[in-house]
C-alpha positions in Angstrom: 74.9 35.7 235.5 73.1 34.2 232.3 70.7 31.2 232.6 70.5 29.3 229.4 67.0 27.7 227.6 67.1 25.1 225.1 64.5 26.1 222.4 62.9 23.8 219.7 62.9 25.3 216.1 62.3 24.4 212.7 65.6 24.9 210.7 67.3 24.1 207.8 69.0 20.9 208.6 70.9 19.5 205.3 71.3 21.0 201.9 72.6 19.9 198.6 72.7 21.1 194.8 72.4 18.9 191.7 73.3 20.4 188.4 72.7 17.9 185.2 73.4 18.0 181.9 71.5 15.4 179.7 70.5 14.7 175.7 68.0 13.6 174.0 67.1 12.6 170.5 64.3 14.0 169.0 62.6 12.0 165.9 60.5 14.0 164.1 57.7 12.6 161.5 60.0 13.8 158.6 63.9 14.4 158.0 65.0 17.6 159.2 66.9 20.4 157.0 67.3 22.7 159.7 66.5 23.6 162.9 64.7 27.0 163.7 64.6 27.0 167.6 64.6 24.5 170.2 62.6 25.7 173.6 61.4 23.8 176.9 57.5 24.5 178.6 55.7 22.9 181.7 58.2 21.9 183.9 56.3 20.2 186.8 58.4 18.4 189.6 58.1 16.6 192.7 60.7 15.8 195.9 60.5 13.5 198.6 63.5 12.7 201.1 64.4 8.7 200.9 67.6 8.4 203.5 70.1 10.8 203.4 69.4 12.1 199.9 66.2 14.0 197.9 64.7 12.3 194.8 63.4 15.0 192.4 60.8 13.6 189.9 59.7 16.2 186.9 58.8 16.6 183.5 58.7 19.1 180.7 57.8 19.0 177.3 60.8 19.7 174.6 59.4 21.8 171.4 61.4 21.9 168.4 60.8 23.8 165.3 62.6 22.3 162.3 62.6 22.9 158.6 62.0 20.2 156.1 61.8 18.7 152.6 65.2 21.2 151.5 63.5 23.8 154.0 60.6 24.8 152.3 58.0 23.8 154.7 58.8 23.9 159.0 57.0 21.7 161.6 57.4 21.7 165.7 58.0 18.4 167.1 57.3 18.0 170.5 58.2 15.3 173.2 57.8 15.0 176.9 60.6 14.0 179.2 60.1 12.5 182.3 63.4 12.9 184.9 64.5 11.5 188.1 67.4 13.5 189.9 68.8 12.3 192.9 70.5 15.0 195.2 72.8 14.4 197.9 72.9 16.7 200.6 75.3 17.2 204.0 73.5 17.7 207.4 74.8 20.2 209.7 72.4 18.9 212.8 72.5 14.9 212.1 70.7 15.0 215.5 67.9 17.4 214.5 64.1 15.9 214.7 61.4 15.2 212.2 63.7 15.8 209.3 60.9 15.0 206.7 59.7 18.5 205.5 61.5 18.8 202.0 62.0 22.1 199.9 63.3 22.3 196.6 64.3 25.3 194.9 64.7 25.5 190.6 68.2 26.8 190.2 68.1 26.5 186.0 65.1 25.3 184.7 65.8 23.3 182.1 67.0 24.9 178.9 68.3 24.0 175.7 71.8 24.4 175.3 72.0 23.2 171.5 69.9 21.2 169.3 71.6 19.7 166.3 70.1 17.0 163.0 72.4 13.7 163.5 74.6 12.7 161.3 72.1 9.9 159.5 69.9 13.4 158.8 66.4 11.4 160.5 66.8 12.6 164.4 67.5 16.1 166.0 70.0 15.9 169.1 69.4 17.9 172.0 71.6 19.1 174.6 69.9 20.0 178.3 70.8 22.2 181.7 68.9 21.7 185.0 69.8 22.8 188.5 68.2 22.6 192.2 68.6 23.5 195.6 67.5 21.1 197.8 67.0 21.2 201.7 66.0 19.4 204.5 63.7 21.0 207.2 63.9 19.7 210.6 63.3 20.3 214.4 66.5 21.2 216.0 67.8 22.6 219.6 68.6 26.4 219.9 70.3 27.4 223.3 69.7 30.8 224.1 71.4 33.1 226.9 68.8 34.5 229.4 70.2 38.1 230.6 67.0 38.5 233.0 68.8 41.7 234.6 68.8 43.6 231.1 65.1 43.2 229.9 63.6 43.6 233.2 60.3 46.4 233.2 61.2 47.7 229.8 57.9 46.3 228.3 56.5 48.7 231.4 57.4 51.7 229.6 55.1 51.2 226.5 52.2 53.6 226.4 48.7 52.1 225.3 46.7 55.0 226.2 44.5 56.8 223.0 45.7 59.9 222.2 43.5 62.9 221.7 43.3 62.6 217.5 42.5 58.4 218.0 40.1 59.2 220.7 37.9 61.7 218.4 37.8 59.5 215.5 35.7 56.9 217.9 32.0 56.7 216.9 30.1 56.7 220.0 27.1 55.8 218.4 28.5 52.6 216.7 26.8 50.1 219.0 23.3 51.7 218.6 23.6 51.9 215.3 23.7 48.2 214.7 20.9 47.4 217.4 18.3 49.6 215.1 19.0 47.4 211.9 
């Protein structure tokens, strides 16, 4: 017959995804002809758990390289862009304990799906792509089933005994060694 323990673990608790799509409008110092290449650097970001959701806070600079002045000179504009993202996530163990430990995965970091010059020719529009896994890391109860009658003395049968090579690689004059120096 099984006996049963409850054991306390750290688990994954709640998780939740958040994809987003944004824009932005670039205005660079002079009126754009065309646009060479649009890329995104430094992405820094930062979770906490308020409630039952995860506020992701980042940033990342947006670097655009334009041509100008009927594209015979270029230029890269670049702008930082601070974000907030709010993800919702569903909790398997709503009774799980000290749910406060937060972990946050990057998905997609953000990327630049198209850049385009507006209409009035003076701003570039750009189109964004972010993703994140976020979880929740709590305490939660495990039971386990104690079969007693199958482990019992097989931890007895483990040898710890030197063999031969191991025993002739010991220095026996280790100890005197360091009481000389």
């Amino acid at each position: 017959m099984a006996e049963y323990r409850e054991i306390i673990a750290k688990a994954v608790v709640a998780k939740g995804r958040k994809y987003k799509q944004t824009n932005q409008t670039i205005c660079p110092p002079h009126n754009p002809s065309s646009i060479l290449g649009c890329w995104i650097i430094n992405h820094q970001y930062d979770a906490r758990k308020i409630g039952k959701k995860i506020e992701i806070c980042g940033s990342f600079d947006i670097n655009v390289w334009y041509s100008y002045n009927d594209n015979t000179k270029t230029s890269v504009v670049t702008e930082t862009i601070d974000y907030e993202d709010t993800v919702k996530v569903n909790y398997r163990d709503p009774d799980s304990l000290g749910d406060k430990e937060v972990s946050v995965k990057v998905l997609q970091q953000p990327n630049c799906v198209e850049a385009e010059i507006s209409k009035d020719g003076n701003r570039i529009l750009v189109s964004l792509e972010r993703e994140f896994l976020a979880e929740v890391i709590g305490e939660t109860k495990v039971c386990v089933a104690i079969h007693s009658d199958k482990c019992s003395g097989e931890d007895d049968d483990w040898n710890e005994e030197l063999d031969d090579e191991e025993f002739e690689e010991i220095d026996p004059n280790f100890l005197v060694a360091h009481e000389e120096e």
